[in-house]
N, C-alpha and C positions, 0 to 999 in steps of 0.2 A: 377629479383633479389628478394630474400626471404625477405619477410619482417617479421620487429625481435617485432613490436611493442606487439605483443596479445599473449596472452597463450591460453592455453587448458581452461578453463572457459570462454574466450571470442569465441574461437572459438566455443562452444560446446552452445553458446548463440547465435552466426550467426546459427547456424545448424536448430535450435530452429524457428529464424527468417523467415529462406527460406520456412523449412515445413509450415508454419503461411502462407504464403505470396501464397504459391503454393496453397494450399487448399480453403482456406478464401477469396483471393484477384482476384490474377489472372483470375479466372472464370469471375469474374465481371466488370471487367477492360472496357467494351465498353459500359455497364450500367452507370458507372460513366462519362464517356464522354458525353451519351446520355444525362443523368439526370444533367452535370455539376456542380460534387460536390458528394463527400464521403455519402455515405449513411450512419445513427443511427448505425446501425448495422455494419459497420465496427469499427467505434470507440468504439463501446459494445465488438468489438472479443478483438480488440487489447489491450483496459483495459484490458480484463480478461486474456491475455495472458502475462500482467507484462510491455509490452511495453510503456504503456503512465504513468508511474510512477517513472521513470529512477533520476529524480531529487526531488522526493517526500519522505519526511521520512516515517519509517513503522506504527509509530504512525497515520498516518494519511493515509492509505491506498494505500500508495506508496512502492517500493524497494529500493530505496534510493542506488542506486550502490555504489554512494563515487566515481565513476572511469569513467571519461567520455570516457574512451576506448569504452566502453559499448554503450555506446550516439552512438559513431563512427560506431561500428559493423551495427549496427540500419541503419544508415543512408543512409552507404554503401548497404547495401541490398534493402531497400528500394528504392534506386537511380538505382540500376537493372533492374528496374521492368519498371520505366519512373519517371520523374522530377516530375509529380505531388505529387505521395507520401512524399517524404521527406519532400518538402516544404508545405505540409498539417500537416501533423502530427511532423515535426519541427518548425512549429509557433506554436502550440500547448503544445507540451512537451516541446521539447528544448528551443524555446524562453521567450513564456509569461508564464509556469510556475513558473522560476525559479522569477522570480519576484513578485511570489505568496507567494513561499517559504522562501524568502529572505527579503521582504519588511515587510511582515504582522507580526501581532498579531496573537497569540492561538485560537482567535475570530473565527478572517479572516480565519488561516487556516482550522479551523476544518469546518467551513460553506463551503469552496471554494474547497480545496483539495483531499479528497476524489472522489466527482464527479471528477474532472479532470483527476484522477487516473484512474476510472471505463470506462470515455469517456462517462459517462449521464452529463458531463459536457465538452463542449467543445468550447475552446478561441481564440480569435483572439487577435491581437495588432495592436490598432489604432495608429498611429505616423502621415502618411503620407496626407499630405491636395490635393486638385486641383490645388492649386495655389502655391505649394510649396518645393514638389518633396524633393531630399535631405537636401532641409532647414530645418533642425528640429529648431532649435534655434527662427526660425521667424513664425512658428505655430501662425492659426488665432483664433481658437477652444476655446474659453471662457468658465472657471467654475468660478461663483458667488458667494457667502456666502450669505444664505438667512436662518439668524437662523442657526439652528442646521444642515442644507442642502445646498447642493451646487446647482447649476442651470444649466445645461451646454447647449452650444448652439453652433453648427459650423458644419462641412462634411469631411470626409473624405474620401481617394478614395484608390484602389487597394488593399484593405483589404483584404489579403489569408484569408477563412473562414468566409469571411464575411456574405455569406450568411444564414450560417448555425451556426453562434457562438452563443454560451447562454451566453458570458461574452464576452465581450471588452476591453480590458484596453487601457485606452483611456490618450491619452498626453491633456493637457487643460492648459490652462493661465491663471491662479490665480491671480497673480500680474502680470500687464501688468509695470508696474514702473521697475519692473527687469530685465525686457527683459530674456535673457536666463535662468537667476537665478528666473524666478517666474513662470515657470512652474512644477503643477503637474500632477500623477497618478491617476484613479479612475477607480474602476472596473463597470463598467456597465453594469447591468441585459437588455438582450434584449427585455424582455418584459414589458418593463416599458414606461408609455407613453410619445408620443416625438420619442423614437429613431425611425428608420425607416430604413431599405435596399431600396436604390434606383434603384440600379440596380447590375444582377450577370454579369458582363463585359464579352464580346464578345471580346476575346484575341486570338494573333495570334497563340499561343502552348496550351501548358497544359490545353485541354479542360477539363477534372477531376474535376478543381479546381475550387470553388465559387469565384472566385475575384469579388469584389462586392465594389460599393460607400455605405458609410454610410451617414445619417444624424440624427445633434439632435435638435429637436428645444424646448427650455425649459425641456429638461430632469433632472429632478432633482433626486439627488440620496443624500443618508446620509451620513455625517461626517464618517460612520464606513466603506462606500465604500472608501475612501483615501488610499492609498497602498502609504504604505513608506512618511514619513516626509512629510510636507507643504512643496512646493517650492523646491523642492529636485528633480522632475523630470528629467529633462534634465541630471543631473549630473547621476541620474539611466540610464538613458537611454544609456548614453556615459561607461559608468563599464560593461553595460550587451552585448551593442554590440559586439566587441571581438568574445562573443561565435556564437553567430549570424553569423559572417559572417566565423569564421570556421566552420561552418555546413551549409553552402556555399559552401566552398572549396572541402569538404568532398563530400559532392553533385556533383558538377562538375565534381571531377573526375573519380568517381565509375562510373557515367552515362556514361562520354566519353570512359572509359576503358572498358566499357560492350559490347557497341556498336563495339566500334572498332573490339574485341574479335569475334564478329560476322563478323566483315568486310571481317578480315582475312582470317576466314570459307568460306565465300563468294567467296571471291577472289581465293580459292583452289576450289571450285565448277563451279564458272560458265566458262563456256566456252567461247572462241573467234578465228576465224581462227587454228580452229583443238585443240586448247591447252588450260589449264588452265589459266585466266587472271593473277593470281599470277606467272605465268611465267616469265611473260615479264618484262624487268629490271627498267622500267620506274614505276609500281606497287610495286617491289620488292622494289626499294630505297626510294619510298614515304611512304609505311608502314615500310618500316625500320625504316624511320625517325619520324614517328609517335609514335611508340609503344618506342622509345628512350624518346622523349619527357613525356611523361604519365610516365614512371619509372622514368625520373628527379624529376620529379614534386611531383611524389610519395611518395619520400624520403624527399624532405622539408614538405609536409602537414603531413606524420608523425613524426616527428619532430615537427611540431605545436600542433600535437594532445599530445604529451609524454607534453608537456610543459605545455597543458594545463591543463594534467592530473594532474599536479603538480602544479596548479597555478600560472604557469611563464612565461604564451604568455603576449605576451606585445600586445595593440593594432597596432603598427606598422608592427608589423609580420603576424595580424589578417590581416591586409588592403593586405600585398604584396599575402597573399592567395589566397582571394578573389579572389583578380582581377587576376592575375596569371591565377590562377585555368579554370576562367570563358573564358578567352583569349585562353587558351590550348581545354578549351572542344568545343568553337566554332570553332578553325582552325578545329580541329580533325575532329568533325564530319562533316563540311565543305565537307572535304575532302572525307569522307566517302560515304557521299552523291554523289559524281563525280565518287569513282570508282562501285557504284551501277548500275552507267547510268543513264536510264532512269527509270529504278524500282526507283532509290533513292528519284524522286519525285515525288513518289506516296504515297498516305497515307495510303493504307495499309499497306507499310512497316514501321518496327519500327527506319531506319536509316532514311526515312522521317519527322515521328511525333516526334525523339527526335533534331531533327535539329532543328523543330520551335520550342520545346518547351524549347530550348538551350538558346535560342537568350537575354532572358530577363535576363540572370544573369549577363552579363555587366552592367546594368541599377540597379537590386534589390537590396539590404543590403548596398546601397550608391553606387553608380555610379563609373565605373573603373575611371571615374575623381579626382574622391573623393578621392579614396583610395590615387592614384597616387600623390595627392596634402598635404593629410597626413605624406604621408613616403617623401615629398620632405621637408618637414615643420623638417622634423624629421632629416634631414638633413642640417639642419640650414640655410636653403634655403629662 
């Protein structure tokens, strides 16, 4: 089915995207598996080619699109390529900028933005503990007041970028008396002493990506690192998610629909008892049933994305994405994986490495429990 969401400018912006990605990326795609983690020098292309500015004003070295279609195009493409992209450079742009953007002073921005924009600056978002998984509310992660400075002390774990972020923005507990209402933000310089990478995780997919534990012990950072109001965290955290986990959904399903697109190919290629495997009815009605689901699917996450462009996803519609999305792209390429055979689990193929590197988006941007338990709340449940 055609889809009505983009015009000639956003397509002419994916166009933009592919050639970036063909030229700059693709070649180095088993480099970054090796090295586990985006090389300087990608985030140096892809600044300069407008991509990591998407939510940054131009005053401050960003394009400042206004239109998260744009976000979308990005994403989608990106997700073509494999899972680690997006989710690198969408904790990046997509997520922890806009709380650069959104939270800060003239200060903060013009110190913090710019690099972000260029990729000589590049962030992660610390949220999630060892002990604590989708609890955000029960974060262990202490910031002090010591004078003019904060002091901060705790670990965090599965940080996209972690190993490689020059900033952190970091969730911490201010006032522990308020429980969810005394948590704040702070941007944290990597180089400051106390923080520390523990380790870049040994994950079962997206070898690309630095997932990494952090620690801090005594890090102190200034009053001017606080991003966004005293004690205000948590309520930031809960407005910015939404977009977060539609650039989830968006993920999912460009990934699952990429793949499959090849399956397809596949399945008209390879052979079996004299004839093509897509002959056989038993293949014909399981990709039937496949490539139906990914166009259902298709039509509500654009529909999320028109909504959001216009700032009127609700987060209940963000949750049914998410998990939705994540659900569809692991049956899919499940699936995909069984009609490869036994090519399908092997790693040199790409319907092998995006199978595992699939797996973890029921778990990431809150757990398909989570969602599920949101949109059942939501239903006066």
């Amino acid at each position: 089915m055609k889809r009505e969401i983009y015009d000639e400018d956003h397509e002419a912006f994916r166009a933009s995207v592919k050639q970036f990605l063909d030229r700059e990326v693709t070649p180095h795609l088993e480099s970054y598996a090796d090295n586990h983690g985006l090389d300087r020098a990608f985030w140096t292309a892809a600044g300069a080619q407008g991509f990591l500015g998407l939510e940054i004003p131009e005053e401050f070295g960003g394009s400042e699109a206004g239109d998260y279609r744009f976000n979308a195009v990005l994403t989608e493409e990106l997700a073509k390529v494999n899972m680690t992209l997006p989710s690198c450079v969408g904790i990046h742009a997509d997520i922890t900028v806009p709380y650069l953007v959104h939270l800060t002073d003239d200060e903060q921005k013009k110190r913090w933005l710019p690099g972000c924009a260029s990729g000589e600056i590049v962030t992660a978002i610390g949220m999630t503990e060892p002990g604590g998984g989708s609890d955000l509310a029960n974060l262990k992660t202490t910031a002090v007041r010591d004078g003019d400075d904060w002091v901060i002390n705790g670990s965090k774990t599965f940080i996209t970028n972690g190993g490689s972020a020059d900033i952190v923005l970091v969730a911490a507990r201010t006032s522990p008396e308020k429980k969810a209402k005394g948590i704040s933000l702070f941007a944290v310089d990597t180089t400051l002493d106390g923080f520390s990478v523990g380790r870049v995780l040994d994950k079962v997919g997206q070898d690309e990506s630095d997932t990494a534990e952090l620690a801090f012990e005594d890090v102190r950072v200034s009053g001017a690192d606080l991003v966004g109001p005293l004690d205000t965290g948590f309520i930031s955290m809960m407005q910015f998610l939404p977009q977060e986990r539609l650039g989830s959904a968006i993920t999912n399903l460009a990934h699952a629909k990429q793949i499959l697109e090849e399956t397809v190919q596949y399945a008209k290629d390879r052979q079996a008892f004299g004839q093509p495997i897509g002959s056989f009815q038993n293949t014909q009605f399981l990709l039937a049933d496949l490539v139906t689901r990914v166009d259902v699917t298709q039509a509500f996450v654009d529909q999320c994305v028109v909504a959001h462009t216009k700032q009127e996803l609700t987060p209940v519609d963000a949750a049914k994405a998410k998990w939705w999305t994540s659900q569809v792209q692991n049956d899919v390429l499940d699936h995909c994986v069984q009609v490869h055979g036994g090519y399908g689990y092997m790693n040199e193929y790409r319907v092998a490495r995006a199978w595992r590197d699939a797996r973890v988006t029921k778990i990431w941007a809150g757990s398909n429990e989570i969602m599920k338990m949101l949109i059942g709340r939501d239903l006066g449940l």
